[in-house]
Every structure is written in C-alpha cells, then in structure tokens.
C-alpha positions in Angstrom: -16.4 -107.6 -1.1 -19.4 -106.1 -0.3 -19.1 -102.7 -2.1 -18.2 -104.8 -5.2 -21.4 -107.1 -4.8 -23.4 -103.3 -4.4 -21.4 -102.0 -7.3 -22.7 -104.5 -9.7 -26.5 -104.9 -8.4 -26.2 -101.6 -9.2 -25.4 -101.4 -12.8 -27.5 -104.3 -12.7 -30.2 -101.9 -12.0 -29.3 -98.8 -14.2 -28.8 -102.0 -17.3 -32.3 -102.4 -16.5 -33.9 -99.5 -16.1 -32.6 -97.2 -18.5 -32.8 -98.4 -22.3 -30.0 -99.2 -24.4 -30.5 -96.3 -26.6 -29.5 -93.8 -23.9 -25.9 -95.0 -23.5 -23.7 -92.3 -25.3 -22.1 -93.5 -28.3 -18.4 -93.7 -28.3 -17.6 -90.2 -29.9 -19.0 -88.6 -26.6 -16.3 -90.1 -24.2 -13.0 -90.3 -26.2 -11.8 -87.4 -24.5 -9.4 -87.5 -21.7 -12.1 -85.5 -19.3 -14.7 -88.6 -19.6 -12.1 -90.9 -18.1 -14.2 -92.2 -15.0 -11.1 -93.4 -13.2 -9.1 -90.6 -13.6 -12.1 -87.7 -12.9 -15.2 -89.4 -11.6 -16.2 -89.6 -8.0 -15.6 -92.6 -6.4 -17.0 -92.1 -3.1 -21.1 -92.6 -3.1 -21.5 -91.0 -0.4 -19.7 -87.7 -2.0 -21.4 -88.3 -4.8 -25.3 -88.7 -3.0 -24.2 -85.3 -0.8 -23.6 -83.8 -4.3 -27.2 -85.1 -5.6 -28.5 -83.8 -2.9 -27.1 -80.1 -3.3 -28.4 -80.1 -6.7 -31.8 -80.9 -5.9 -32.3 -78.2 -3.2 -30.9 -76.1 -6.5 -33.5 -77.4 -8.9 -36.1 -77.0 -6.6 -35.1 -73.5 -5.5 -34.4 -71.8 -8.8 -37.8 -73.3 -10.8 -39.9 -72.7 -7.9 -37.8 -69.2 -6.9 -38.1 -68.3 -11.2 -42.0 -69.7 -11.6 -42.8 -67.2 -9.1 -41.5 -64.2 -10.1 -42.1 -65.0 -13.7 -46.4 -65.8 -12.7 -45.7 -62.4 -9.8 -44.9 -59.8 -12.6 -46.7 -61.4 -15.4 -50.3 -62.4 -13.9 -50.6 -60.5 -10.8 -48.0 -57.5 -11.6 -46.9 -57.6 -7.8 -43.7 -56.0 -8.6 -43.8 -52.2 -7.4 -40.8 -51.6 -10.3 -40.6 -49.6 -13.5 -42.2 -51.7 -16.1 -38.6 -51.9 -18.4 -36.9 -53.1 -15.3 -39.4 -56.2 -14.6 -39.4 -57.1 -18.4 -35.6 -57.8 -18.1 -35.8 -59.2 -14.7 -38.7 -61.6 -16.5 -35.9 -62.8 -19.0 -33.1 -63.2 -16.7 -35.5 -65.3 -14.8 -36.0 -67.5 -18.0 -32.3 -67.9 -18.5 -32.1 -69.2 -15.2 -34.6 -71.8 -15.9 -32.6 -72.3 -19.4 -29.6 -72.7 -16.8 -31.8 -75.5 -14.6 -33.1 -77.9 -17.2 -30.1 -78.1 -19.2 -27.3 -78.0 -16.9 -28.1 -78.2 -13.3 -31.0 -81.0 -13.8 -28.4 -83.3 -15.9 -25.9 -82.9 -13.7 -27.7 -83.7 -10.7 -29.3 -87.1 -12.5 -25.6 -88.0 -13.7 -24.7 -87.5 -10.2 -27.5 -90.0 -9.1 -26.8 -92.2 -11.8 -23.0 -92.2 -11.8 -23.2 -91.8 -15.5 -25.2 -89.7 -18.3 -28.2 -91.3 -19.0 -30.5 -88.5 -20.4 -29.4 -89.7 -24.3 -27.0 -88.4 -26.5 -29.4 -85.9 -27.9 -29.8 -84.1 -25.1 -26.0 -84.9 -24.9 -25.3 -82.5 -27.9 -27.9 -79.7 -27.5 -27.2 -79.3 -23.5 -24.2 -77.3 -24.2 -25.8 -74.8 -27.1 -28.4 -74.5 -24.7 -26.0 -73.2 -21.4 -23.9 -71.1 -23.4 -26.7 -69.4 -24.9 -28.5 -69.0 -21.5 -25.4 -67.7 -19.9 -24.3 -65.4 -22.3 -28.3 -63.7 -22.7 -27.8 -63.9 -18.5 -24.5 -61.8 -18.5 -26.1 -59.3 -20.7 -29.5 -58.8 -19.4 -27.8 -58.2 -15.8 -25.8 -55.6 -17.4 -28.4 -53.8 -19.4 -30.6 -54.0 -15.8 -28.2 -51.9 -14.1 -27.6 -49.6 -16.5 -31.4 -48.8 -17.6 -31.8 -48.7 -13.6 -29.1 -45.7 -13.7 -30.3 -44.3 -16.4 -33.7 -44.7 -14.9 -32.6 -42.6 -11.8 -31.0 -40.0 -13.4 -33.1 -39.4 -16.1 -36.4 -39.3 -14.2 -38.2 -37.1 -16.9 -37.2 -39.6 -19.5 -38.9 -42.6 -18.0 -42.1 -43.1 -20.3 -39.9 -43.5 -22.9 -38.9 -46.6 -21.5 -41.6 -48.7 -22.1 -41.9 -52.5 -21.6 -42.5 -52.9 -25.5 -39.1 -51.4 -26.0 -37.6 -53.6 -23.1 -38.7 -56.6 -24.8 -37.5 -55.8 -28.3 -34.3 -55.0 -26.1 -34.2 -58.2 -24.1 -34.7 -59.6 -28.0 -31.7 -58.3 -29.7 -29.5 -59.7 -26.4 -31.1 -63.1 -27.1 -30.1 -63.1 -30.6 -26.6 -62.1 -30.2 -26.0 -64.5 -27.6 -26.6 -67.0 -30.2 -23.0 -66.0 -31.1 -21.1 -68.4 -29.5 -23.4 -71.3 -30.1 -23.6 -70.5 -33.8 -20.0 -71.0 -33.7 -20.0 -74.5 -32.5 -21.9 -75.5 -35.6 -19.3 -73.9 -37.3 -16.0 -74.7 -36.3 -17.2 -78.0 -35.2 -20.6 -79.1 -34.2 -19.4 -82.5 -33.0 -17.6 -81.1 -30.6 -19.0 -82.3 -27.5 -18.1 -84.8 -25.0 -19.1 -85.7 -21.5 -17.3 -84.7 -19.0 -16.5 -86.4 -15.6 -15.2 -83.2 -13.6 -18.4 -81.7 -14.1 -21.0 -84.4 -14.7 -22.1 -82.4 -17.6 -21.9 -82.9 -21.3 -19.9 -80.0 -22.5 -18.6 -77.9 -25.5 -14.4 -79.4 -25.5 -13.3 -76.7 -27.4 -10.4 -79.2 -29.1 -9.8 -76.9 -32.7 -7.3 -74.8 -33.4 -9.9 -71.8 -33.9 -10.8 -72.2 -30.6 -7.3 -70.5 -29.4 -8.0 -66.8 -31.3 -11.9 -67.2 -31.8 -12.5 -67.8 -27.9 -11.0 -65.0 -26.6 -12.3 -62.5 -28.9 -16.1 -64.2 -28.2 -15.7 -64.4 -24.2 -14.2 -60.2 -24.7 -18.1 -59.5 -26.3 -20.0 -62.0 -24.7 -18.4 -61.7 -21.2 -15.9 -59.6 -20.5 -17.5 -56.1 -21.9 -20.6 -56.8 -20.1 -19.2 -57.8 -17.1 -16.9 -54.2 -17.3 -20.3 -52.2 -18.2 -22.2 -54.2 -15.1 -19.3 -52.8 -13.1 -19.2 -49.5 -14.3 -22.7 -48.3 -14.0 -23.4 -50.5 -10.7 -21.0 -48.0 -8.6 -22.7 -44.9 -9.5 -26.1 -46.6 -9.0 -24.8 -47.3 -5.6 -23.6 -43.8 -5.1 -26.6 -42.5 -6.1 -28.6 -44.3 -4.1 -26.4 -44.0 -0.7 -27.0 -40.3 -1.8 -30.3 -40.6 -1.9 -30.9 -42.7 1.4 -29.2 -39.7 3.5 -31.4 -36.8 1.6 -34.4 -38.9 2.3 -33.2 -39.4 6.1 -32.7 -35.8 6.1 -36.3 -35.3 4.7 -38.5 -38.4 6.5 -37.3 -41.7 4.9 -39.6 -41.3 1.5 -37.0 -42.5 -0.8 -35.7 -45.6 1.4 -37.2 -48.2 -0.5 -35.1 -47.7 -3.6 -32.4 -49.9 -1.9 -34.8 -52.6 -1.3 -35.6 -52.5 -5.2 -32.1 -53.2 -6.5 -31.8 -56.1 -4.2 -34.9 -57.6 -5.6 -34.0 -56.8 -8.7 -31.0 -58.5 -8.3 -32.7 -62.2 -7.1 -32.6 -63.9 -10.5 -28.7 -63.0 -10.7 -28.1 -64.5 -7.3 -29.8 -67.7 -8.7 -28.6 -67.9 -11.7 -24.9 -67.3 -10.1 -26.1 -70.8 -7.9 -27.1 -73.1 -11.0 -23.8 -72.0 -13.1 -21.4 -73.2 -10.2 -20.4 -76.3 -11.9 -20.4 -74.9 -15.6 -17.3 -74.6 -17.6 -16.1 -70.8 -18.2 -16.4 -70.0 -21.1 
C-alpha cells in the first residue's frame, strides 16, 4: 500500500516538474526493449545505487578530462612528445562526447525512472556515442602506434609535429562519421529508448543492418582494435628492454613506463563511461 501511494506521488512529481513536451512521442518506445515491465528496474533502491555509480562517473571523467585537456593545453604540464599529447587531447574530448551524451542521460533516466531529456536529445544521443566511440577506438590505436614508431624511430621525431597530429586526429574524426552517416541513410528514424540500458539507442531493425554492420564494426572496430594490439606488444617489449639497459646503466630511461600509463588515462575512462553502451 504504501510503495503504491509513493509510486504515484511520484509521477505526481515528475507530471509536474518536467513539461509535457519532454515525454517521447510514441515512435521512440514501440520497440520491444522500451517495455518497462519486461526490462526496467523495479527495485528503487537498485535503481538509486545505479544513479549513484553514474554520478561518481560524471564527476570523475569531466573533472579527470577538464584537467588534462586545461594541463596540456594552458600550462603544457605534460613531459610527452608534442604528437602524443595532441591525440591524448582528443581522446580526452571523446570521453567527454561519451559523458554528456550517454553516461549523463543514463544516469538522469535512472533518477527519473524514465527519459526525460526530450526527444531531440532522444535522436542525436545515439549519432553522438557512436561517433565518439568509433573516433575513441581509433585515436587509442594511432597513440600506440606513433608511440612505437616514436621509440624506434628516434631521429624521425621532428617530423612528427603537433600540426600534423591534429590534421591526423582530423581525418579519424571524419571517418568515424561513418557509421553515423549511415543511420541517416538506411534509416534515420531508427532510434528507440531502451530500458536495458536507460539510453536511447540506435535499434538497428533493417535488413541492411545484417551485411552493412559487420563490415562497419570490421573498419571501425575490429581493425583498430587488431592494430592497438599489434603495435602495443612490441611497445611493451621495447620498453621492458629498455628498463633493464637503463638498470644496467643508472635508471635514466625508467620513466618511459610511467609515460605510457599516463598516456593511457583517457582510455581507462573512456572504457568506464562506455560500460552500459550497446556494441556496436
């Protein structure tokens, strides 16, 4: 009795406070996923310990991403190669991409027990992740690999200039509009909210979907992911080689370890905000 007299003070509450306009129309929950029965979570107090995580993420990833982005940009506090902090600088973007478009909706949907942020925001959320996390994928992987190149090549390393980073970290941006450009073309409509995830997603529900979205998740994903791989275990080689000539020779080249792992931050974070976002 008493849950049901909370349960509608509450909607009470959310009929009040949020306008009308906000409510999603109907085309954004006629799929099976936005079933609240079937895939919402009933418990509040599940939910609220959910809310909570997200906020701690929020907090953590625009604070963690504001920092290093005003660190390297205003105060250049990072001791790196100038092409390695340009990418980290963009990877640090696409995490806060990742924050405001999926990991802020879904922590107000959780508070809410609903989506509430409109249906605009409804229908570009999922362009916006997709895009974010594709550009994320592939600025990881061309870190690594201009970090190995950047070792092995020593002699070469004023060619690599931030200006050519950036026109670099460009080009990635652009492709990863791929798979977004796709969902205007196949079908742009495509969208729905979905209760697993609290998240207003891309439902992939055509046809095209079934040959088109493996062949974009092998570019987009897959390839980097396999080239990430590839040229992290010889940067790790080399630099396990490197450690035990500089032990040998009084510890001067012991800090390159420390540099990969901080190069490596805005991955960790980014890994954190995309927890609850469908695979591509």
């Amino acid at each position: 009795m008493r849950d049901g007299r909370s349960s509608r003070i509450t909607n009470l509450a959310l009929a009040v406070l949020i306008p009308s306009h906000s409510r999603l129309p109907a085309e954004l929950l006629n799929n099976n996923f936005s079933n609240k029965t079937l895939y919402g979570i009933p418990n509040d107090g599940v939910r609220y310990l959910w809310t909570s995580y997200y906020v701690f993420v929020v907090l953590s990833s625009l604070i963690g991403d504001t920092t290093i982005l005003i660190a390297s940009i205003k105060y250049r506090a990072f001791r790196l190669h100038e092409f390695i902090t340009v990418v980290i600088q963009h990877i640090a973007v696409c995490d806060i991409l990742v924050a405001t478009n999926n990991v802020i909706p879904v922590m107000v949907s959780l508070m809410f027990d609903d989506w509430v942020l409109g249906s605009t925001w409804c229908y570009f959320a999922p362009y916006a992740v997709y895009c974010a996390n594709s550009a994320s994928i592939m600025l990881i992987c061309a870190m690594t690999t201009s970090r190995l190149l950047l070792l092995k090549a020593p002699n070469k390393q004023r060619s690599f200039t931030a200006e050519k980073a950036h026109i670099m970290c460009l080009s990635i941006w652009v492709f990863s509009l791929g798979l977004p450009i796709m969902f205007l073309i196949v079908d742009s409509n495509d969208v729905m909210f979905d209760q697993r995830i609290f998240l207003c997603d891309y439902a992939f529900n055509s046809a095209t979907w079934r040959w088109l979205l493996p062949l974009m998740t092998s570019i987009l994903i897959y390839l980097p992911t396999f080239m990430t791989a590839m040229s992290t275990v010889p940067l790790v080689l080399y630099l396990c080689k490197a450690r035990r000539v500089a032990q040998r020779s009084g510890g001067t080249r012991r800090w390159q370890g420390v540099i990969v792992v901080e190069a490596d931050l805005p991955n960790t974070v980014n890994e954190g905000n995309g927890m609850q976002q469908t695979t591509i």
